[in-house]
C-alpha positions as CSV (number, residue, x, y, z in Angstrom):
1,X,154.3,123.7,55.5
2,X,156.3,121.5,58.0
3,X,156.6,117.9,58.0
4,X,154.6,117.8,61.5
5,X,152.0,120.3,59.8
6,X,151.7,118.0,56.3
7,X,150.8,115.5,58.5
8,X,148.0,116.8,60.3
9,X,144.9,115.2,59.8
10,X,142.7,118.2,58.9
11,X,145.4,118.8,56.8
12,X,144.3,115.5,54.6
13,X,142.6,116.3,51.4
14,X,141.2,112.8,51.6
15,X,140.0,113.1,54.6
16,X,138.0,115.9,54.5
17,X,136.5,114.8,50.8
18,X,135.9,111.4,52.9
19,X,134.0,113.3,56.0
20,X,132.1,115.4,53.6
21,X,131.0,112.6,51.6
22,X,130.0,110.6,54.8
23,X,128.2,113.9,56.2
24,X,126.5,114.2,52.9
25,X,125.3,110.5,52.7
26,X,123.6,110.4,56.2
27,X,121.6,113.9,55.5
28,X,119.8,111.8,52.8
29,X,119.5,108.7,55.2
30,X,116.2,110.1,55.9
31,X,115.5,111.2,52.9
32,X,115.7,107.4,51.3
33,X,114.1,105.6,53.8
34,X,110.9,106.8,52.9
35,X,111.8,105.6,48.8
36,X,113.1,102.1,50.4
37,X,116.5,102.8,49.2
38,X,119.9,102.7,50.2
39,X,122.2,105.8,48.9
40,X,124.6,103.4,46.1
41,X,120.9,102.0,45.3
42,X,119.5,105.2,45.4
43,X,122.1,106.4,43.0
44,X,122.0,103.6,40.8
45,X,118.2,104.3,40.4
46,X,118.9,107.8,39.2
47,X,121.4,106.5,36.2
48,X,118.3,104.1,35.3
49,X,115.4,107.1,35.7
50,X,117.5,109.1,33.4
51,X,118.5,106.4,30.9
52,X,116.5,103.2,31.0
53,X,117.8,100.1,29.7
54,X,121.8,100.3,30.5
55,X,124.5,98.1,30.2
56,X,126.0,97.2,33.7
57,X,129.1,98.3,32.5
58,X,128.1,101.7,31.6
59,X,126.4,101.9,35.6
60,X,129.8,100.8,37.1
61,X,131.1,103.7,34.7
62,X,129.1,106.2,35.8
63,X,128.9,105.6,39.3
64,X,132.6,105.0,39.3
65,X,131.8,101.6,41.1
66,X,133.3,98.4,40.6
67,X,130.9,95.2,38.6
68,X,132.0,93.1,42.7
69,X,130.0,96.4,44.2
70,X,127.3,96.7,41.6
71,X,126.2,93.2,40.8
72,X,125.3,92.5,44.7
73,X,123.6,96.1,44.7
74,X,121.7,95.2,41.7
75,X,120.2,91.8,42.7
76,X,118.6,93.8,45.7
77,X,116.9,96.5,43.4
78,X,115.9,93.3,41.2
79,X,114.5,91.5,44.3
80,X,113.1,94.6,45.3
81,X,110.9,94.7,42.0
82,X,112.5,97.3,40.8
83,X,114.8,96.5,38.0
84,X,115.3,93.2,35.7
85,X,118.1,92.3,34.4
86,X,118.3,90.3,30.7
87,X,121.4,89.2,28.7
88,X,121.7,91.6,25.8
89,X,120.2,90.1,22.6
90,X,123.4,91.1,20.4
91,X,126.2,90.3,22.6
92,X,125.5,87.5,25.6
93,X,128.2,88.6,27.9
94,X,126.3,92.2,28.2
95,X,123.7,92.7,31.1
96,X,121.0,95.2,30.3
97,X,119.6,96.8,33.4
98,X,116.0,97.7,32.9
99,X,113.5,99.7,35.1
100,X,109.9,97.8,36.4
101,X,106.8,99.3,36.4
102,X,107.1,99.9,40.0
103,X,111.0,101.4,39.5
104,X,109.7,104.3,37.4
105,X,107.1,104.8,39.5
106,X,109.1,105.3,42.3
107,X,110.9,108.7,40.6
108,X,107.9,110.6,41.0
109,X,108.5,109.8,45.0
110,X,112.2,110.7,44.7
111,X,111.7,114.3,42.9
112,X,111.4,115.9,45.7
113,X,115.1,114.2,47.4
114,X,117.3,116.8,46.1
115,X,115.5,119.7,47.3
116,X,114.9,118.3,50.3
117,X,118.5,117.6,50.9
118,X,119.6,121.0,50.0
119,X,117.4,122.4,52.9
120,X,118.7,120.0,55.0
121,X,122.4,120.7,54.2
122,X,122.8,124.4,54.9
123,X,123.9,125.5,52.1
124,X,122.5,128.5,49.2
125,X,121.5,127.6,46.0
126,X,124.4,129.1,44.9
127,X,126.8,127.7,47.4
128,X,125.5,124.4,46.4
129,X,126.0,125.5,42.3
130,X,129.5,126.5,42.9
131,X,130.8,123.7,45.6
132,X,129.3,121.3,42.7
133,X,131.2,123.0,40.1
134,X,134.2,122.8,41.9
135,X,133.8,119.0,42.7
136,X,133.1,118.2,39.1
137,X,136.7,120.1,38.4
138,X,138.4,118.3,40.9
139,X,137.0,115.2,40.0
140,X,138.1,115.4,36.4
141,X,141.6,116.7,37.0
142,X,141.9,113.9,39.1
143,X,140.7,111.3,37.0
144,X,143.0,112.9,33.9
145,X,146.0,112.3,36.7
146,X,145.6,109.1,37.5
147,X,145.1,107.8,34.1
């Protein structure tokens, strides 16, 4: 590859990662509007429907977000009534993030999100199984890089 070809914007690894994470987030636009929630809220809600009662640290984790991200994000949900947040009884300094009432009830709205954004997007089943794959391969080599 040339120098002029190298720089090349379709020619970006970032960039396309960027534009398919952008295309990607505005298919479920729709889809989260009816739920009330943003995408990063949206996502946060899915670490807390599959384990309730998390340390904010282990959300930034998982989400690979930082705590100046998360905490403004997490006062909405809370205001929204669907999270509380409580010091953790061992250890002051922890935050433990816990779903409301009206936070878990909101997954059986949200079941049908992922499904629905797979019909929207294009893509097979198992297009979607092996472009996820993939993702999750280049996210962890990356990752192992960088550290």
């Amino acid at each position: 590859m040339t120098n002029d070809e190298a720089l090349r914007l379709d020619n970006q690894l970032c960039f396309l990662l960027y534009a398919a994470s952008r295309a990607v987030t505005r298919l479920y636009g729709p889809l989260l509007d009816g739920l009330g929630l943003t995408y990063p809220q949206y996502l946060t809600m899915l670490v807390l429907w599959e384990n309730d009662g998390v340390e904010v640290g282990t959300i930034t984790r998982l989400l690979h977000m930082d705590t100046g991200t998360m905490s403004p994000l997490l006062k909405r949900l809370e205001a929204g009534g669907l999270i509380v947040r409580n010091r953790a009884k061992d250890d002051e300094r922890k935050v433990i993030v816990s779903l409301t009432k009206k936070g878990a009830d909101l997954k059986r709205k949200a079941v049908s999100v992922p499904g629905a954004l797979l019909c929207r997007s294009g893509l097979s089943f198992q297009d979607y199984a092996e472009l996820k794959a993939r993702l999750t391969d280049v996210l962890d080599t990356l990752e192992r890089g960088a550290g």
